[in-house]
C-alpha positions in Angstrom: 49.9 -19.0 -54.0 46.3 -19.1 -52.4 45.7 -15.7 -50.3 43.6 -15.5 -47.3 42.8 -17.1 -44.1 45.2 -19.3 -42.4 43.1 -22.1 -43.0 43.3 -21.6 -46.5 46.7 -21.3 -46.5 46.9 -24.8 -44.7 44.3 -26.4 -47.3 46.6 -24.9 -50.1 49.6 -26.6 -49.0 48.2 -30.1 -48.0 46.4 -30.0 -52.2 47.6 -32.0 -54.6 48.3 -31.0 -58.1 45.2 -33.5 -59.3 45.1 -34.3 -63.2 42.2 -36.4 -64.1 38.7 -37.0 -66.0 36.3 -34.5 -64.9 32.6 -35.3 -65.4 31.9 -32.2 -67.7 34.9 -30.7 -68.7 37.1 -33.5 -69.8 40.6 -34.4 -69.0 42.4 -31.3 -67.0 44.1 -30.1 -63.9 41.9 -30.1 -60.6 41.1 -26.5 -59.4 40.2 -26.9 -56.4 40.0 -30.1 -54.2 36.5 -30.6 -54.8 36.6 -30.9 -58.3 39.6 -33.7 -57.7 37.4 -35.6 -55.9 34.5 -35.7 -58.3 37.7 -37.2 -60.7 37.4 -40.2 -58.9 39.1 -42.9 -59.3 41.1 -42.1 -62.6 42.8 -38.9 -61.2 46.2 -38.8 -60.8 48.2 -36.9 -58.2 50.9 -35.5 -61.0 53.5 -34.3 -57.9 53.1 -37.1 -55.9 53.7 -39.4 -58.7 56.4 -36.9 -60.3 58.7 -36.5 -57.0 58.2 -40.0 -56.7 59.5 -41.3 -59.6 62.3 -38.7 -58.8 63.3 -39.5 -55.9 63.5 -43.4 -57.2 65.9 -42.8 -60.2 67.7 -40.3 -57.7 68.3 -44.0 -55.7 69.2 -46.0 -58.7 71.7 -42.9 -59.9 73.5 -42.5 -56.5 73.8 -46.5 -56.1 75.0 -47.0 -60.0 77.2 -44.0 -59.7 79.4 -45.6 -56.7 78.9 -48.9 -58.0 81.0 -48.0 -61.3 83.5 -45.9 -59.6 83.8 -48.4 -56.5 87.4 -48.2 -54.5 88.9 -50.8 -53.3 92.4 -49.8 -52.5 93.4 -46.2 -51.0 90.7 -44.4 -49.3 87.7 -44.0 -50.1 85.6 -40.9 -51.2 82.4 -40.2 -49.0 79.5 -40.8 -50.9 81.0 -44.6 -51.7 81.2 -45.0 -47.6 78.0 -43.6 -47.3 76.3 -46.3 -49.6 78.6 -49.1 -48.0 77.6 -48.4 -44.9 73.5 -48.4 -45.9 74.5 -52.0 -47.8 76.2 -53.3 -44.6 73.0 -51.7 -42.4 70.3 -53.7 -45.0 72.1 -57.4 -44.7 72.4 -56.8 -40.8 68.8 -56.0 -40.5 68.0 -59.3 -42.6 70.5 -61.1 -41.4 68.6 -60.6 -37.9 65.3 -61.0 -38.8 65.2 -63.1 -41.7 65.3 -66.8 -41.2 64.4 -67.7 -44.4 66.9 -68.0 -47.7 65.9 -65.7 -50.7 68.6 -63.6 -52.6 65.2 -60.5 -53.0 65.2 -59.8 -49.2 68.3 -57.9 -49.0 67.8 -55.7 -52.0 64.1 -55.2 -51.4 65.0 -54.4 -48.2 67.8 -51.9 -49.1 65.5 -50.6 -52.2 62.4 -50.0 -49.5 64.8 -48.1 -46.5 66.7 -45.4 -49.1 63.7 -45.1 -51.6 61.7 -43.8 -48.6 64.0 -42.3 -47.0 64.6 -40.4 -49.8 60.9 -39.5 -50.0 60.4 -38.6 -46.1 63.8 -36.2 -46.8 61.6 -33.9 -48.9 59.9 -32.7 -45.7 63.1 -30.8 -44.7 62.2 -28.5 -47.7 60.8 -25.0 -46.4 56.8 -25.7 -47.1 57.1 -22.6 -49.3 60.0 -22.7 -51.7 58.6 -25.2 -54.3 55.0 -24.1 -54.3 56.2 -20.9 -54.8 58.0 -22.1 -57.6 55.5 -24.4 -58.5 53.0 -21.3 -59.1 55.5 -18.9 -61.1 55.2 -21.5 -63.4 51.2 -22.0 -63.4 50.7 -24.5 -60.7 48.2 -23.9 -57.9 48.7 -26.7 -56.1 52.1 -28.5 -55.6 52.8 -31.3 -52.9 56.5 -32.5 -52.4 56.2 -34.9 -50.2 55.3 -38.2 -51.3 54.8 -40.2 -47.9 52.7 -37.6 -47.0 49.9 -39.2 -49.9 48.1 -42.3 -48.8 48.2 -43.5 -52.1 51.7 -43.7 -52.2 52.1 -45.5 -48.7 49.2 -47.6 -49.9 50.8 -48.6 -52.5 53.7 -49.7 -51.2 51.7 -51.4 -48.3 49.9 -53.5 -51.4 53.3 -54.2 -52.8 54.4 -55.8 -49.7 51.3 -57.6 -48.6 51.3 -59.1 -52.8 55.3 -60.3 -51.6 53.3 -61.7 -48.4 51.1 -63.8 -50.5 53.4 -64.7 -52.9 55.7 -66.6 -50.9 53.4 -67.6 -48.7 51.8 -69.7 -51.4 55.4 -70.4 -53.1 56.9 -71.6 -50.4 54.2 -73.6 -48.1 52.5 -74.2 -50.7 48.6 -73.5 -50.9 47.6 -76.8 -48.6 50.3 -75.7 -46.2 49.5 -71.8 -46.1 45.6 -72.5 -45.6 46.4 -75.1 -42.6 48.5 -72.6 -41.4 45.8 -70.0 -41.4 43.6 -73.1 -40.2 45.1 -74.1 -37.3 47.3 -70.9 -35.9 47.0 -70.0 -32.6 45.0 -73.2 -31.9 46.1 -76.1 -33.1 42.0 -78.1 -33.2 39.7 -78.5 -35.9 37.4 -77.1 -33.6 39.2 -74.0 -33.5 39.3 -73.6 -37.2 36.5 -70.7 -37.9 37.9 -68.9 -34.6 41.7 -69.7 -36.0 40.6 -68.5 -39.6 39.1 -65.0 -38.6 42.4 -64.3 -36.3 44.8 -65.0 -39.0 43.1 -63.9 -41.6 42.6 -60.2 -39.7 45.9 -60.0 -38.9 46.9 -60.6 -42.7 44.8 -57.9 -43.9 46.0 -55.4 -40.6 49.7 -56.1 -42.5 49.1 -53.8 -45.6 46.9 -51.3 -43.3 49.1 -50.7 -40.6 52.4 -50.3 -42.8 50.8 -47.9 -44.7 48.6 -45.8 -42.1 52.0 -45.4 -39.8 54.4 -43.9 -42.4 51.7 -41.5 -43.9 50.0 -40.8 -40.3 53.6 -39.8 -39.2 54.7 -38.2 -42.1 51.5 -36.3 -42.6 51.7 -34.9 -39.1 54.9 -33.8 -39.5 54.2 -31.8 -42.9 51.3 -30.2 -41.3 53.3 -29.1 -38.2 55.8 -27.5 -40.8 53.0 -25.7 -42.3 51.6 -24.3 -38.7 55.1 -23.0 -37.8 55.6 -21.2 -41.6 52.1 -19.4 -40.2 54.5 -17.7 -37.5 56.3 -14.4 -37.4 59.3 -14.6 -39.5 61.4 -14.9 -36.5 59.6 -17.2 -34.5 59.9 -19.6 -37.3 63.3 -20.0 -37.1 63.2 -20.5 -33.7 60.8 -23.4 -33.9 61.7 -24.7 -37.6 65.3 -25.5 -36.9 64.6 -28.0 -33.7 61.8 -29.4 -35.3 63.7 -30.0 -38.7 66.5 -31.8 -36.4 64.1 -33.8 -34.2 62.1 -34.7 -37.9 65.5 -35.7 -39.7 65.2 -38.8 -36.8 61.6 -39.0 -37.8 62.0 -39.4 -41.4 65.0 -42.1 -40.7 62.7 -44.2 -38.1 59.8 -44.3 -40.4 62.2 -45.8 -43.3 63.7 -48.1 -40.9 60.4 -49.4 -39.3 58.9 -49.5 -42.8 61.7 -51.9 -43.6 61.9 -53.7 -40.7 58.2 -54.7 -40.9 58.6 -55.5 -44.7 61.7 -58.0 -43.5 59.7 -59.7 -40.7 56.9 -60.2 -42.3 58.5 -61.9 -45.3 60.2 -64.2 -43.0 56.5 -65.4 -41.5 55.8 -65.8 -45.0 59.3 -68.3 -45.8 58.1 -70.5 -42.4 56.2 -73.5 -42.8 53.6 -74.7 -40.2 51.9 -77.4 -40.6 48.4 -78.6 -38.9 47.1 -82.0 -37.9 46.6 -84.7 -40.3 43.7 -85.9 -38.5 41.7 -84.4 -35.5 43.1 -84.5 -32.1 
């Protein structure tokens, strides 16, 4: 564990474990975060990918599990009510705000709430327990959290927005989705370069502001965790226990707005608006 100041202790614990090309020294593990920069583009955030990756085939265990042990007389056990109840939550949320009729949008939906859920529920983890670990075993740096990496939100912003596009241009068609970003708000081919810049903005602001919320929030959240393990021993657990409460609603409303969003937005993407054959 890095030794020192408290600021070093909070750049320690906000570093990823960075594997990647370095410019003179070949292919190794960063030491130090500027050396992962100078990586570039090819380095790899090992934990961040790691814990992901975990926390997806954690998912696709837990659902698989219940699935092949499912109950459907007598009572039953927890965990299957547990992942009934998130099933029954996914279709009401699309069932509310999709208008559209695609058998992906309720999985996707489902797979996008528990996956980062799942993710955001790594933050409950005392900010020391697996670094500690982490370095017994010849890790500087080791990040849990994977919502609290941009390139993870990022990524699944991009995932979204390709969704976005996708149907956009399956179902309306490229004619119908560039007359729609022709002539929405203001249905005039005069209006066209004013509509264009509009809807073409708020496209783009789709991806950015899905990804920007859940790591802003997320990343906040980690680095108040951090500030309170900086405290006297007992002062931490006077402050660490509220805040993990009040965060376990954080970590659920980021997952649900994350979906949400996801849900809506896809629905745009199903509706078809079309613009004036011929100027009015």
């Amino acid at each position: 564990m890095a030794a020192g100041t408290s600021a070093d202790y909070i750049r320690h614990h906000l570093q990823n474990l960075v594997y990647g090309n370095h410019p003179e020294l070949g292919w190794k593990f960063a030491d130090n975060a500027i050396e992962a920069r100078e990586m570039g583009f090819m380095a790899v955030n090992v934990d961040t990918l790691g814990w992901s990756i975990a926390m997806g085939i954690l998912f696709l265990g837990i659902f698989r599990f219940v699935a092949t042990r499912v109950t459907k007389e007598g009572v039953p056990g927890g965990l299957q009510n547990a992942v009934e109840m998130l099933l029954e939550f996914s279709e009401t949320v699309v069932k509310d705000s999709f208008h559209g009729r695609n058998p992906v949008i309720a999985p996707l939906a489902l797979t996008i709430f528990v996956w980062i859920l799942l993710m955001n529920a790594l933050d409950l983890v005392p900010v020391d327990y697996i670094p500690t670990i982490a370095h017994a075993l010849g890790a500087d740096y080791f990040k849990i959290v994977p919502t609290t990496d941009p390139n993870v939100t990022v990524g699944l912003a991009l995932g979204v927005f390709i969704l976005i596009l996708y149907y956009s241009f399956k179902i309306k068609g490229p004619i119908g989705f560039s007359k729609e970003l022709a002539f929405t708000p203001f249905n005039h081919w005069l209006a066209i370069p004013f509509n264009l810049f509009l809807e073409i903005l708020g496209l783009l602001t789709k991806p950015l502001s899905l990804a920007l919320r859940l790591f802003g929030n997320m990343y906040a959240g980690e680095v108040i965790f951090i500030l309170i393990a900086l405290l006297p021993f007992w002062v931490q657990w006077t402050l660490s226990v509220p805040w993990a409460i009040f965060h376990i609603l954080v970590i659920t409303l980021q997952a649900f707005i994350f979906m949400v969003l996801t849900v809506v937005y896809l629905s745009a993407a199903h509706e078809s608006h079309e613009g004036p054959a011929t100027p009015p």
